[in-house]
N, C-alpha and C positions, 0 to 999 in steps of 0.2 A: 509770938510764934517765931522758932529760930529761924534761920535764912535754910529755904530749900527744903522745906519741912511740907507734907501734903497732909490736906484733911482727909478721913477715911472715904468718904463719898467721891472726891475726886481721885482717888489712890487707887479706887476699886473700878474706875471707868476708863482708867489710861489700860488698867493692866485687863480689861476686857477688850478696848482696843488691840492690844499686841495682840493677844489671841487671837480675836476674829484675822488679824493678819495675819498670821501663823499658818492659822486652820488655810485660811485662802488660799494661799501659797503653797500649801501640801496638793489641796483638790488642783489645783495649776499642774504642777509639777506630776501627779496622779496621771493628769488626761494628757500631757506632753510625752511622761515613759509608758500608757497604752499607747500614746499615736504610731509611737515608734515600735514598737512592740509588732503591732499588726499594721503589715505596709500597706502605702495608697494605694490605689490601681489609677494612673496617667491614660487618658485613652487619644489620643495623638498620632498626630503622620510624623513615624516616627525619623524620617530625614528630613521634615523642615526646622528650618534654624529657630524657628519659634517655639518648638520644642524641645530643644537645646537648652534655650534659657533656663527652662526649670532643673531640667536635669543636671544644670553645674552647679547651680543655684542649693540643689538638696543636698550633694556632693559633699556642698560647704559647711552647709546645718548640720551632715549628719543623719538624713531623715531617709529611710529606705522608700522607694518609689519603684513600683512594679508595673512595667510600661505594657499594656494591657495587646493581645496579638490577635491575627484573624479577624476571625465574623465578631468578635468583639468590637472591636474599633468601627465594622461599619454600623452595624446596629445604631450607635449612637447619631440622634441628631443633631446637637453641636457639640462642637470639637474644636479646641481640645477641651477635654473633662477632666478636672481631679476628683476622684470620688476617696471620700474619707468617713470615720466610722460615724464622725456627727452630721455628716453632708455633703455636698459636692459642691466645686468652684466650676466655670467655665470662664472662658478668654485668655489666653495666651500672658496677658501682662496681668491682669487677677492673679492668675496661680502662681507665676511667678512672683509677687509681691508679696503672695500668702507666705508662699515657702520662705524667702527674705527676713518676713517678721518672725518669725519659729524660734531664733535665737537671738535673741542681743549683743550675746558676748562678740558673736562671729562679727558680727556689726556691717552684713549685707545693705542691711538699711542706715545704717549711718550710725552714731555715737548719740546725735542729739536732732531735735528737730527740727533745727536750720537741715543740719545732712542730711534730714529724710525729703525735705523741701526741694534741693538741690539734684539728690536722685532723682526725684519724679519731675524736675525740671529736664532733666536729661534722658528721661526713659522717654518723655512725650517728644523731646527734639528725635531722639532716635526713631520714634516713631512714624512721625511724619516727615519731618524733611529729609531724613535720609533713606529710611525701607521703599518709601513710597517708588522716589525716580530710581530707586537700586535697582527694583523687583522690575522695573517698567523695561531695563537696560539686559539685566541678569536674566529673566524669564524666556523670554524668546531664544537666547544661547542653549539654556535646557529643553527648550523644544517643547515648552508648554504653550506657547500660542505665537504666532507668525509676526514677524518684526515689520514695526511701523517706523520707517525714516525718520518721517519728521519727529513724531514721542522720542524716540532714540536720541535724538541730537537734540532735545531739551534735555532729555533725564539726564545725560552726561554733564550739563550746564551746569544742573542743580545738584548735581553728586559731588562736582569740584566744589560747587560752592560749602556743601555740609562738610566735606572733610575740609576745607581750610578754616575752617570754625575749628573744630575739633582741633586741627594741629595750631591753632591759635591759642587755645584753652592750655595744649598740654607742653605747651614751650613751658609754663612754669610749673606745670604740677604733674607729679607721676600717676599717680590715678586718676581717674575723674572727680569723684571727689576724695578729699580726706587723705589717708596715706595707707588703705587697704585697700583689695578690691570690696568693689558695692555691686550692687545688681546694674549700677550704672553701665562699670565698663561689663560687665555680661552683656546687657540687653547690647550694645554698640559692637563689640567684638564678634558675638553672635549676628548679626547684621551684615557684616562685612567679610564673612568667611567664604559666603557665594562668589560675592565680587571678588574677592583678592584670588579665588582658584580660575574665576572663567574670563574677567572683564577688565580688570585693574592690571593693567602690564607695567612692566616694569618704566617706562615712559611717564605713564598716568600718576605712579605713585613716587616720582622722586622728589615734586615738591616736599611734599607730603614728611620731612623726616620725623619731625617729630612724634606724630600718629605713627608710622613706623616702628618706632622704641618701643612706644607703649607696647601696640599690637603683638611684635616680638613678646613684650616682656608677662602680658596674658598668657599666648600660650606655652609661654616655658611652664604654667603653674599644674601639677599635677591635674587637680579638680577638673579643669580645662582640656586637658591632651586625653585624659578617659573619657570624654564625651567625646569633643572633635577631631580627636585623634593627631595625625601629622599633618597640617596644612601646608603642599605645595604651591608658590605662588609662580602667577602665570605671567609666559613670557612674552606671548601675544596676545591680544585681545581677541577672544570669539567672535563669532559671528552668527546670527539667527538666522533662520531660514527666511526667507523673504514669503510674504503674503501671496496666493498662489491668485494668477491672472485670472483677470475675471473670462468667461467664456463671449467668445465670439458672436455677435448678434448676430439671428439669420435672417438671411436678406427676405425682405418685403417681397410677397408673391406679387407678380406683375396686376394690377387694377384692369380690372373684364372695363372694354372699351363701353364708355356710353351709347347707348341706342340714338341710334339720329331723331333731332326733337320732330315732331310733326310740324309743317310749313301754318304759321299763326294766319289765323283767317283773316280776311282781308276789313280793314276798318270799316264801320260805319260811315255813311257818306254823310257830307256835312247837311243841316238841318234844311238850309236854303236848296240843295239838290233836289234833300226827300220833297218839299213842296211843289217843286216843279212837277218829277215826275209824278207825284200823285194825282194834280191838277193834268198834266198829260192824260194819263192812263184813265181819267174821269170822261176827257174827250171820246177818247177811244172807244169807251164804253157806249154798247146801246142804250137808248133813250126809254125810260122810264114807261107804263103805262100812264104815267096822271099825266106827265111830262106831253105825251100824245093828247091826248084829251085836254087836254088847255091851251096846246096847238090849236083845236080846232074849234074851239068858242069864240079864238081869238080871230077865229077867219069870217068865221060868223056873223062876228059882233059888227068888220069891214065891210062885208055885203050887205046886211042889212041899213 
């Protein structure tokens, strides 16, 4: 058999292999040019930054996303929702991860599996350690709930700390990961776009230059500046409204004076008293009829 020569049996199962890939890859590419054909409908508040995500995120892909308005949006029970023609996603970092994976080429999610590892390394650090004490710091500036001192002057602790992470990371690297944007630097950019308009003054963020560049260099990027548009950053730090005092206790009605006790009866007399005088009072007492009558047997008994 010369070199590189196939038997028919094998020759006829490679080239049913390609096919089946062929065909696959057509029905793939089928349901990717419907997706996009007929838009999603996002149902989401549509100024939280968590919303944001996806939409720069689809920007990138390409995928039309029709942000759904009104009695729409409240009807739903959780939120946010991508509904799409095979199904719906919920959770804010779900959809945006869906939308991420939609293209390869774009390479939101990375090039290879390390960079998709790495992203979701950084989506969860954005997640928790820095949203968390941001929202704790930024929330009460927008007057959704009344500023607690002490939270405040942690969250700020922990916010320094997550950006000097961040500008540690990005003294050597211009994106978060890789040399494109990822959903990484969305999800963190998207994060920070609160703080940097109400909380991050210009003081809070000079360490910080490196995160700085970046941040700059985000949103110079078209995809970016149609969703968030022009970000002014701020030159004082806001301030929340302060938790409103609690209401003044009313004074205790004056207590109705106690009735005077009754004067306690006077003790029992000791046992040796009561003897006496009942032996007394025995005295005292008249004499019996037998008592008489045996008196006078007894006088009797001496006369006789």
């Amino acid at each position: 058999v010369e070199e590189g020569m196939m038997f028919p049996a094998a020759a006829s199962r490679v080239a049913l292999r390609h096919n089946s890939a062929r065909l696959l890859g057509r029905r793939l590419a089928g349901r990717v040019s419907e997706g996009r054909a007929m838009p999603m409908r996002l149902f989401a508040h549509p100024g939280n930054y968590k919303t944001k995500k996806a939409l720069i995120a689809a920007r990138y892909v390409g995928l039309e996303i029709e942000a759904a308005k009104g009695d729409a949006v409240e009807q739903t029970g959780r939120m946010p929702v991508l509904e799409t023609d095979q199904g719906c996603i919920f959770s804010s970092v779900a959809i945006a991860r869906y939308i991420s994976r939609v293209s390869r080429p774009v390479g939101l999610y990375g090039q290879n599996l390390l960079e998709g590892g790495m992203i979701d390394s950084w989506v969860e650090f954005c997640t928790h350690e820095l949203e968390v004490p941001l929202c704790t710091w930024v929330l009460p500036v927008q007057g959704v709930f009344p500023e607690v001192p002490e939270a405040t002057a942690f969250a700020k602790e922990d916010v320094k700390k997550a950006l000097t992470v961040l500008d540690n990371h990005l003294l050597h690297n211009t994106f978060m990961v890789g040399h494109t944007v990822t959903l990484a630097d969305i999800s963190i950019c998207c994060a920070l776009v609160d703080g940097m308009k109400l909380v991050l003054d210009q003081e809070f963020r000079k360490p910080f230059g490196n995160l700085m560049r970046w941040f700059n260099l985000c949103m110079s990027q078209p995809e970016f500046k149609a969703v968030l548009g022009e970000v002014k950053l701020c030159a004082t730090a806001g301030k929340g409204a302060a938790a409103p005092k609690a209401a003044p206790k009313k004074e205790a009605a004056p207590k109705k004076e106690a009735a005077p006790k009754k004067e306690a009866a006077p003790k029992k007399e000791a046992k040796g008293d009561k003897k006496g005088k009942d032996a007394a009072g025995a005295e005292a007492s008249p004499p019996s009829a037998e008592d008489l009558e045996k008196k006078r047997k007894d006088k009797l008994k001496k006369v006789i």
